[in-house]
Structures are given as C-alpha cells and as structure tokens.
PDB file with one MODEL, atoms N, CA, C and O in Angstrom:
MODEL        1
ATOM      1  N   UNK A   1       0.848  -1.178   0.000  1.00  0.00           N
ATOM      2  CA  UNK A   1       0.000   0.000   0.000  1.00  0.00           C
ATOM      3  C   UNK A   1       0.896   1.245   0.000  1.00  0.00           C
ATOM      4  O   UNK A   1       1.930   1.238   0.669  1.00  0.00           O
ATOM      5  N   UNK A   2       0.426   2.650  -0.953  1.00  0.00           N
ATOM      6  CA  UNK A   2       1.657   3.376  -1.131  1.00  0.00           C
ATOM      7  C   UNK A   2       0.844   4.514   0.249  1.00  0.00           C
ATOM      8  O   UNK A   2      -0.246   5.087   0.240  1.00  0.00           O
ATOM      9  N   UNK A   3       1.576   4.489   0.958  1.00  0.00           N
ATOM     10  CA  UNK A   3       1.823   5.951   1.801  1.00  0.00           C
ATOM     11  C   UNK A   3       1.499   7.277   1.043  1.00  0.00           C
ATOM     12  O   UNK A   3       1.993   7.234  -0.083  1.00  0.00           O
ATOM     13  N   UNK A   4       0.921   8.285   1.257  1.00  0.00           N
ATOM     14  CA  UNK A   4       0.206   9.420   0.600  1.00  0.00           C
ATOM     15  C   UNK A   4       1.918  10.212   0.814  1.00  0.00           C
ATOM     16  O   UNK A   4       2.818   9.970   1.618  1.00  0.00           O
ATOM     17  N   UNK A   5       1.806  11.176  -0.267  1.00  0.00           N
ATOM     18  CA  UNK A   5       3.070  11.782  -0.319  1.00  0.00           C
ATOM     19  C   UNK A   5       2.413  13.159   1.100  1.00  0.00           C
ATOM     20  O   UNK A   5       1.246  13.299   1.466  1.00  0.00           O
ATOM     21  N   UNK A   6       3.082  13.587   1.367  1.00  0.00           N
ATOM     22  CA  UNK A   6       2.781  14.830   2.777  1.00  0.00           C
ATOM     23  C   UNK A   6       2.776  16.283   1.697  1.00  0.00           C
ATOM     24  O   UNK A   6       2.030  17.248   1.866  1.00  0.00           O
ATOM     25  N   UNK A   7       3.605  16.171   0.792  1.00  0.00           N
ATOM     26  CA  UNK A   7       4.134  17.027  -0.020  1.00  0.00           C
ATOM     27  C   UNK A   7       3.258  17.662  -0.712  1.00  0.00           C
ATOM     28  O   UNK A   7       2.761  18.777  -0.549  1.00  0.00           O
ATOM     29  N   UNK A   8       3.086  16.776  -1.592  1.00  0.00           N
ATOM     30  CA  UNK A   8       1.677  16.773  -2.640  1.00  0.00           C
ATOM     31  C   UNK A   8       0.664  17.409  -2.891  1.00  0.00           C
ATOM     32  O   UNK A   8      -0.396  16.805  -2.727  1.00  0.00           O
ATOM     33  N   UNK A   9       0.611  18.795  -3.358  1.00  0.00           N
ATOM     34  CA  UNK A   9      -0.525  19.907  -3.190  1.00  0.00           C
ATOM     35  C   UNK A   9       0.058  20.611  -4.109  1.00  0.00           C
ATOM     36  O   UNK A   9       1.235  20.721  -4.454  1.00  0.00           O
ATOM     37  N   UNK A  10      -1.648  21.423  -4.729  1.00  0.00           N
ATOM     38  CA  UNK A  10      -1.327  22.282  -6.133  1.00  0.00           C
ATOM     39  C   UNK A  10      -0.188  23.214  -5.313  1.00  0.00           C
ATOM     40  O   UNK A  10       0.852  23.489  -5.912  1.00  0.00           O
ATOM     41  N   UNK A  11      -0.396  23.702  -3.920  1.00  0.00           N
ATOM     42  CA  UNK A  11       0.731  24.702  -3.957  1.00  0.00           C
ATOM     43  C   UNK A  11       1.924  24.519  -4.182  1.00  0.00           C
ATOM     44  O   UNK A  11       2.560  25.448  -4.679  1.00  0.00           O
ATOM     45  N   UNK A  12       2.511  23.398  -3.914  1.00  0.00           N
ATOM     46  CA  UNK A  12       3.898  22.863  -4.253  1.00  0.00           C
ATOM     47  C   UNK A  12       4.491  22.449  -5.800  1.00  0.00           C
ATOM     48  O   UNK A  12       5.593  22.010  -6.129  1.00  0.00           O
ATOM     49  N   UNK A  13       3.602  22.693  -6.391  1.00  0.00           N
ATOM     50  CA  UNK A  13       3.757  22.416  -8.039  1.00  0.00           C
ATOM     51  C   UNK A  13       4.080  23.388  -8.920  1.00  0.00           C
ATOM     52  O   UNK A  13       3.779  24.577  -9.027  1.00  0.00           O
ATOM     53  N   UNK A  14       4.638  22.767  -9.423  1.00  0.00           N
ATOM     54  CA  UNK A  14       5.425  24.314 -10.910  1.00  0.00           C
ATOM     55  C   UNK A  14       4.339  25.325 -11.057  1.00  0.00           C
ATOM     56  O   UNK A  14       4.525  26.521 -10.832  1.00  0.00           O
ATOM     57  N   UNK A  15       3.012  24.733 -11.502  1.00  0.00           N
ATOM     58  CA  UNK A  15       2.312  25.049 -12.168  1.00  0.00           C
ATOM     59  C   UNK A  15       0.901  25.629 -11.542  1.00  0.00           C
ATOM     60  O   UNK A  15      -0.139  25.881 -12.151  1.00  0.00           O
ATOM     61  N   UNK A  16       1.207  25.769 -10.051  1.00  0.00           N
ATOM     62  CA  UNK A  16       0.493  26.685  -9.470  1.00  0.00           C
ATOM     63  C   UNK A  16       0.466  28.419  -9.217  1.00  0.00           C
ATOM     64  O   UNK A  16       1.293  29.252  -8.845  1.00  0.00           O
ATOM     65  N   UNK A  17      -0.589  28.435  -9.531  1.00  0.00           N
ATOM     66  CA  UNK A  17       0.138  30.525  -9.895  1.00  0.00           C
ATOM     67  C   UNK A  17      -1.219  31.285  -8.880  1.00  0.00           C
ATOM     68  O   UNK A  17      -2.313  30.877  -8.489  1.00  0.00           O
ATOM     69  N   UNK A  18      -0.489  32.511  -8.742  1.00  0.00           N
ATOM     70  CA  UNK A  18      -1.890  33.166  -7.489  1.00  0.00           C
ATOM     71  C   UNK A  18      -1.930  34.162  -8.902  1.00  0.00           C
ATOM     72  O   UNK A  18      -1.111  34.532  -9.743  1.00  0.00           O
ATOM     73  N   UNK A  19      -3.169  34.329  -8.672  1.00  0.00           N
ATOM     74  CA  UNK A  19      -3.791  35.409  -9.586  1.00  0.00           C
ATOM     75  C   UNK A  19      -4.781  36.758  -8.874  1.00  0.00           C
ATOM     76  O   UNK A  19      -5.905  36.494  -8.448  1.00  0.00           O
ATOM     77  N   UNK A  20      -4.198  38.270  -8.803  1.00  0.00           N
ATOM     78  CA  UNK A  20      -4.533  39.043  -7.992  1.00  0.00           C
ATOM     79  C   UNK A  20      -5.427  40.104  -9.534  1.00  0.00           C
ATOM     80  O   UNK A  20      -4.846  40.733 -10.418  1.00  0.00           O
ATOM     81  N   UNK A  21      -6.780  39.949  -9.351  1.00  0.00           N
ATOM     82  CA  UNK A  21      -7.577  40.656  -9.919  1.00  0.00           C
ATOM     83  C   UNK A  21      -8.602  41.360  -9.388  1.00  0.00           C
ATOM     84  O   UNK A  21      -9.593  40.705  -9.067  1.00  0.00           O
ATOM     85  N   UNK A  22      -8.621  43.063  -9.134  1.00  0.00           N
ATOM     86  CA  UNK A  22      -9.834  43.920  -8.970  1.00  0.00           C
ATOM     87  C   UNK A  22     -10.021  43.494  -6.955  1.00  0.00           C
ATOM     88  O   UNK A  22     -11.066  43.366  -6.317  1.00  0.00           O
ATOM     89  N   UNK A  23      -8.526  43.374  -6.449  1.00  0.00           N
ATOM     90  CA  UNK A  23      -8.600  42.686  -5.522  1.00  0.00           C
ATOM     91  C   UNK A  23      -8.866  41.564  -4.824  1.00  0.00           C
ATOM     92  O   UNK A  23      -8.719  41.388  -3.614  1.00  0.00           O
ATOM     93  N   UNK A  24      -9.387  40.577  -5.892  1.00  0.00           N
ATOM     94  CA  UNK A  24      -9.910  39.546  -5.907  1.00  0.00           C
ATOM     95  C   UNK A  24      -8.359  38.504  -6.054  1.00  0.00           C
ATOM     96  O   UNK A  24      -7.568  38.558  -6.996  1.00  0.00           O
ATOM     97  N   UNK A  25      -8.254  37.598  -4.830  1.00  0.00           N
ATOM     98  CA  UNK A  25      -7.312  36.778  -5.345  1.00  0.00           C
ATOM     99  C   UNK A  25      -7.801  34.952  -5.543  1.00  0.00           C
ATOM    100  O   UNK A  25      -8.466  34.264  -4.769  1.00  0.00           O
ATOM    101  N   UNK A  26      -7.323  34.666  -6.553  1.00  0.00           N
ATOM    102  CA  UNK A  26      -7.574  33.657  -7.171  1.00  0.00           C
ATOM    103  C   UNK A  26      -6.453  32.433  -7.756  1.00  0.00           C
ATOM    104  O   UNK A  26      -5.672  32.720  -8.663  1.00  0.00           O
ATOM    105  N   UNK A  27      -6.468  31.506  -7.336  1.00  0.00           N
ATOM    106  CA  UNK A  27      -5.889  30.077  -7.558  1.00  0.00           C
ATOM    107  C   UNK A  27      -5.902  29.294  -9.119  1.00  0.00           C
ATOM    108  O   UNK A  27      -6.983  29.199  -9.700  1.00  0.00           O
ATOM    109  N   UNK A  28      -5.191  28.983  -9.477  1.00  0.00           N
ATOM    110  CA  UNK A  28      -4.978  28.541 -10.825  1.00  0.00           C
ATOM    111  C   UNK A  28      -3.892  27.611 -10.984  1.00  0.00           C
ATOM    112  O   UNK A  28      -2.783  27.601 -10.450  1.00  0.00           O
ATOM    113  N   UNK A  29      -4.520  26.680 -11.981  1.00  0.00           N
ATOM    114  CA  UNK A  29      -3.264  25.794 -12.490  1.00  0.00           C
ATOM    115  C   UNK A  29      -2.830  26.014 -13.995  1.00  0.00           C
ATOM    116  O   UNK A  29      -3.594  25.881 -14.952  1.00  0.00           O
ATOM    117  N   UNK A  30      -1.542  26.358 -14.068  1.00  0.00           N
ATOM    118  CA  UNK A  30      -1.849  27.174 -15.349  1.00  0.00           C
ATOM    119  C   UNK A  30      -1.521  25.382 -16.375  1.00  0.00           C
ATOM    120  O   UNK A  30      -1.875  25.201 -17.540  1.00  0.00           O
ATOM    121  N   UNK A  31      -1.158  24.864 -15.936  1.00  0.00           N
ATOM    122  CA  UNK A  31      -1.368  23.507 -16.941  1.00  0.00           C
ATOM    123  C   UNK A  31      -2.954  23.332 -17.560  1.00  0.00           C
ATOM    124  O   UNK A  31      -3.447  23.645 -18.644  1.00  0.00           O
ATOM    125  N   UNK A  32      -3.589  22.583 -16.155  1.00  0.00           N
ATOM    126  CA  UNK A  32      -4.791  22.756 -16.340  1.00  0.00           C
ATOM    127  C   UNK A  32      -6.220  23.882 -16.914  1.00  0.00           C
ATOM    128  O   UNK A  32      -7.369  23.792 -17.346  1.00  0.00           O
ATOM    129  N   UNK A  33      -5.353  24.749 -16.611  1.00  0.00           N
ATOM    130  CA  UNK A  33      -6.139  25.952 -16.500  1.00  0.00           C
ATOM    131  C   UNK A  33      -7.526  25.646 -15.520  1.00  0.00           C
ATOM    132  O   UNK A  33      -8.592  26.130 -15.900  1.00  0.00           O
ATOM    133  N   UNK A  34      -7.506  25.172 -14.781  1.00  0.00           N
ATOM    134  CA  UNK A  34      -8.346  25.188 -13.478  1.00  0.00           C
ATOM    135  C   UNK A  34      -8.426  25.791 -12.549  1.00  0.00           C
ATOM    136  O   UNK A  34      -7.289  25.773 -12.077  1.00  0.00           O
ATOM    137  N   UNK A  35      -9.401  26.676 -11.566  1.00  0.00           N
ATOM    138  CA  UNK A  35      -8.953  27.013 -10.519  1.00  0.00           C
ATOM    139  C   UNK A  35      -8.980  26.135  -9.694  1.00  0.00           C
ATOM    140  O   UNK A  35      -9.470  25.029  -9.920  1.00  0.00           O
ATOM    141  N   UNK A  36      -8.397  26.519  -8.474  1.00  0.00           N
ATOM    142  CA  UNK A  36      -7.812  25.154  -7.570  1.00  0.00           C
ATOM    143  C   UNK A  36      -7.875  26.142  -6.082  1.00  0.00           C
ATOM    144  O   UNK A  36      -8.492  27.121  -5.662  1.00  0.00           O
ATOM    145  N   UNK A  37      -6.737  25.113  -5.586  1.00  0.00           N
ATOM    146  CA  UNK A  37      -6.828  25.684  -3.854  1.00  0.00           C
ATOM    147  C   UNK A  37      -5.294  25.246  -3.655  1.00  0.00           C
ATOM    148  O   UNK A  37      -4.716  24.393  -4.328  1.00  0.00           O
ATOM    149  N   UNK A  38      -4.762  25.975  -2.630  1.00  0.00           N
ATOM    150  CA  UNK A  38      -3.445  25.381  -2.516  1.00  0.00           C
ATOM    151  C   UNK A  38      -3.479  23.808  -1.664  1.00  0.00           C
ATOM    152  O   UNK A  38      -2.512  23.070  -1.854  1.00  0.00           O
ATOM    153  N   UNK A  39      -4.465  23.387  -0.848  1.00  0.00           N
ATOM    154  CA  UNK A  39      -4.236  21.847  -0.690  1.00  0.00           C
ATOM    155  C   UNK A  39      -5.179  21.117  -1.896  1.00  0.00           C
ATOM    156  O   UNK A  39      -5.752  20.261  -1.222  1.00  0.00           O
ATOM    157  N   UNK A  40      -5.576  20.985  -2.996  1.00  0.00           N
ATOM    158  CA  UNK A  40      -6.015  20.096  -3.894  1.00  0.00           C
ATOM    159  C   UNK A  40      -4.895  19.218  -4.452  1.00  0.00           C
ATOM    160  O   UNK A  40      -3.734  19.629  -4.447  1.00  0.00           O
ATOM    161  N   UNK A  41      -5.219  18.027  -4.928  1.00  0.00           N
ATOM    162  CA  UNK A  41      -4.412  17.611  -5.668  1.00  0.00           C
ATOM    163  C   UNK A  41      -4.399  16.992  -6.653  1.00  0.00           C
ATOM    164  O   UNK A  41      -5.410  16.299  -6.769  1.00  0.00           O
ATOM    165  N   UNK A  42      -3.825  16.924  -7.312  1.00  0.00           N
ATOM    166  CA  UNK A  42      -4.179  16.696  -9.274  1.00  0.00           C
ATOM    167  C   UNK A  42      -3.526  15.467  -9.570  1.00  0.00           C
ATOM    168  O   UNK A  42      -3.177  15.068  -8.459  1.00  0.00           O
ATOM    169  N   UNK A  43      -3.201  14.730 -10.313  1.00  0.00           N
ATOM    170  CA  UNK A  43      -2.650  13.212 -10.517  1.00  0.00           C
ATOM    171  C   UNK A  43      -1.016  14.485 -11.841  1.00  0.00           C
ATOM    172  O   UNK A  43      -0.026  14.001 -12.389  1.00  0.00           O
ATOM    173  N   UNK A  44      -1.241  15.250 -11.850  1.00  0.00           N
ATOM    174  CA  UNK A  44      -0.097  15.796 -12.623  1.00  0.00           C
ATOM    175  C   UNK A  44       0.663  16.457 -12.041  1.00  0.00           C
ATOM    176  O   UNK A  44       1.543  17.067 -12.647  1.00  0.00           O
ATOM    177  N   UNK A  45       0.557  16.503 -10.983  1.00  0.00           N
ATOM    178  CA  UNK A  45       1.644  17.237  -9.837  1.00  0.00           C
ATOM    179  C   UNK A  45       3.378  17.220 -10.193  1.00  0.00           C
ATOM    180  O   UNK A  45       4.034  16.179 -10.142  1.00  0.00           O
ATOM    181  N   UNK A  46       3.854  18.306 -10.486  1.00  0.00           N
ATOM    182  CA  UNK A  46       4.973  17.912 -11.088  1.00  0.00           C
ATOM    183  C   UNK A  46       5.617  19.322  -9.656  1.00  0.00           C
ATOM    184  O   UNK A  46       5.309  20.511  -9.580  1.00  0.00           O
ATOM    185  N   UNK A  47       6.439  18.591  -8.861  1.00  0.00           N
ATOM    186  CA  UNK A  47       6.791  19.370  -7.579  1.00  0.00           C
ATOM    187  C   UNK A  47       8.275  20.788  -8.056  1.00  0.00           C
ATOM    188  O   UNK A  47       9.210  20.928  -8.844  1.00  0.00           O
ATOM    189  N   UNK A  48       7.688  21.406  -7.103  1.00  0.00           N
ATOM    190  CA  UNK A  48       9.030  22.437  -7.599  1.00  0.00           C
ATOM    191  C   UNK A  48      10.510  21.842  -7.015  1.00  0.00           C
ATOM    192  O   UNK A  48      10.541  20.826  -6.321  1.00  0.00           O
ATOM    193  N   UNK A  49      11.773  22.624  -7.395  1.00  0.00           N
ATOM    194  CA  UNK A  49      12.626  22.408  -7.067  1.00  0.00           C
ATOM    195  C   UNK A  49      12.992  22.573  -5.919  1.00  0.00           C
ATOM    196  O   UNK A  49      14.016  21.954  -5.631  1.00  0.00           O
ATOM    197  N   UNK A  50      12.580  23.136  -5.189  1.00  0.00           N
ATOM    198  CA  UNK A  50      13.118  23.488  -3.272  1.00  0.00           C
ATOM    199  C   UNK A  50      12.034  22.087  -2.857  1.00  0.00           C
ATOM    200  O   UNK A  50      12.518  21.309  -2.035  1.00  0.00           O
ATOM    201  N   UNK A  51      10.575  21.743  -3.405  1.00  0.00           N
ATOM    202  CA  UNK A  51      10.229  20.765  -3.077  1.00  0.00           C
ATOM    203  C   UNK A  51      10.818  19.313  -3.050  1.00  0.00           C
ATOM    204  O   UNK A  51      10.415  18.392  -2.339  1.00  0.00           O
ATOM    205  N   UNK A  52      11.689  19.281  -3.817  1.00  0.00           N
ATOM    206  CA  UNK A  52      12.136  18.034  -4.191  1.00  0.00           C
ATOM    207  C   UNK A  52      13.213  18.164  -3.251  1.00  0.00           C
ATOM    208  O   UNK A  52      13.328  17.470  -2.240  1.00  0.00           O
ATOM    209  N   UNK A  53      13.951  19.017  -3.588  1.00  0.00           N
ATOM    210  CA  UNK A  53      15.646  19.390  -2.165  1.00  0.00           C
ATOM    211  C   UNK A  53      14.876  18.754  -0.569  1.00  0.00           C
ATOM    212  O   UNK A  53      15.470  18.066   0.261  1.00  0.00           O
ATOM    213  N   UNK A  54      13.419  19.229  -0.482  1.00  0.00           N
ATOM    214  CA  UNK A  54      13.178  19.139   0.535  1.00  0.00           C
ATOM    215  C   UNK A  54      12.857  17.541   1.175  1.00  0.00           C
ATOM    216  O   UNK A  54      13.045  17.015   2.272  1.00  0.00           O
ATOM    217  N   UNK A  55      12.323  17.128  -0.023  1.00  0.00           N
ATOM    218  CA  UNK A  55      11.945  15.707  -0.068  1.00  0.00           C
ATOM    219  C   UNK A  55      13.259  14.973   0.243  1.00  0.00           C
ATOM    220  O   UNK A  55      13.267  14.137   1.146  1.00  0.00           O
ATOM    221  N   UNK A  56      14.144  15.189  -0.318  1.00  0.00           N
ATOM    222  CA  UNK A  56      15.160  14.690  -0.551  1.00  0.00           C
ATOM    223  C   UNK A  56      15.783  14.397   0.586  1.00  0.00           C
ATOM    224  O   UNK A  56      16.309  13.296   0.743  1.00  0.00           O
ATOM    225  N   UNK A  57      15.803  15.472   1.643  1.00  0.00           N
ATOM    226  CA  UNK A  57      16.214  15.737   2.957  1.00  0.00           C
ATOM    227  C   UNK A  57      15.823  14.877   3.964  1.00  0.00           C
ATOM    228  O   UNK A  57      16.574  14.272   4.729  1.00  0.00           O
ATOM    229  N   UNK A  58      13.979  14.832   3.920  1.00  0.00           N
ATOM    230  CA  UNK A  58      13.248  14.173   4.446  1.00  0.00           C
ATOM    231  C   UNK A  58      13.745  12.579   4.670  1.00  0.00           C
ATOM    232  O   UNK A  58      13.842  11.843   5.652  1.00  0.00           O
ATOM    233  N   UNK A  59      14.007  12.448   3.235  1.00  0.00           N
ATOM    234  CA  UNK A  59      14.002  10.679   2.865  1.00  0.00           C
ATOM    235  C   UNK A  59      15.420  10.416   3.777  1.00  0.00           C
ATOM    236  O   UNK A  59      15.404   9.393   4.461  1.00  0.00           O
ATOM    237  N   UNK A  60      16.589  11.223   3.835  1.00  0.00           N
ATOM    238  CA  UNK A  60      17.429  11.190   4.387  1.00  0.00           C
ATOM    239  C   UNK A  60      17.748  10.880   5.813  1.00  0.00           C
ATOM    240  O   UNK A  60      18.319   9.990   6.443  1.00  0.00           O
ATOM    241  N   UNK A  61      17.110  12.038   6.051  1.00  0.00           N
ATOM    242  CA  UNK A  61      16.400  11.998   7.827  1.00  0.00           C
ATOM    243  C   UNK A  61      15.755  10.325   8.674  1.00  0.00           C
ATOM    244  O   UNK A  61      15.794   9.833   9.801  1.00  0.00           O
ATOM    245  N   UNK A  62      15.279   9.999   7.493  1.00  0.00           N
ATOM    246  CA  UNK A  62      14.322   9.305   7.853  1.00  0.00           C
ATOM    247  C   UNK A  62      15.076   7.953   8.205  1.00  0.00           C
ATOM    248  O   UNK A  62      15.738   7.342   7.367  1.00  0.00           O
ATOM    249  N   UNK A  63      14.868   7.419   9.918  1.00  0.00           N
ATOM    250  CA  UNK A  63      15.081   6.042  10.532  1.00  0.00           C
ATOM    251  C   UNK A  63      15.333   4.909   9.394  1.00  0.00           C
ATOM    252  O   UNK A  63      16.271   4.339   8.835  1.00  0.00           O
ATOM    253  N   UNK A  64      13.630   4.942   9.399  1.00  0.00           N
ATOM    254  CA  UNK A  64      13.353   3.747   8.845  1.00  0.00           C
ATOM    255  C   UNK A  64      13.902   3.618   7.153  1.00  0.00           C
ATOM    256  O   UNK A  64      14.403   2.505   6.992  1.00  0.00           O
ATOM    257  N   UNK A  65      13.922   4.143   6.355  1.00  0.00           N
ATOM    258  CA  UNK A  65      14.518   4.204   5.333  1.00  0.00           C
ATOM    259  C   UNK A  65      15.767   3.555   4.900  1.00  0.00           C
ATOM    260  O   UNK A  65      16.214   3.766   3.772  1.00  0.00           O
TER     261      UNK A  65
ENDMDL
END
C-alpha cells in the first residue's frame, strides 16, 4: 500500500500561480487551467525544485529508510 506523499498539493507544483484581480485573489493551475486551492491535488503534480531538495532531505532523515 503506497503511503500518501505529505508534499503533494497544487501549492507545491510548478504550475500553481496566485492570480490578484480587482482585488480579488484567485488560484490557478496554469497547466490545467483550473482554478484550484493550494491543498487540492491533481494526478499531474509535477513538484518544484526546493520541493524536491526538501523531499530529498526528508528521505534522508528518515530512521526507517
């Protein structure tokens, strides 16, 4: 059974962008072109680079591993 990534959210993805209109701020995936939320999550999640450093760290850290 795979363990849920902790990571894993439109906010952590390349391709999440804040969009500030008429004061109105708004969530977007600019892949998708969807609006979103920063915890949703999409099956295309492609993580940023400090995300991955971070992951990376994690896995490191980690006992059991």
């Amino acid at each position: 059974m795979d363990v849920p990534n902790p990571f894993h959210c439109c906010a952590s993805c390349v391709h999440f962008r804040i969009e500030r209109n008429a004061g109105k701020v708004t969530y977007r995936c600019s892949r998708l072109t969807y609006e979103t939320r920063p915890n949703y999550q999409f099956d295309c999640w492609t993580p940023k680079e400090s995300v991955l450093r971070l992951m990376a760290a994690r896995q490191n850290e980690d006992p059991a591993s």
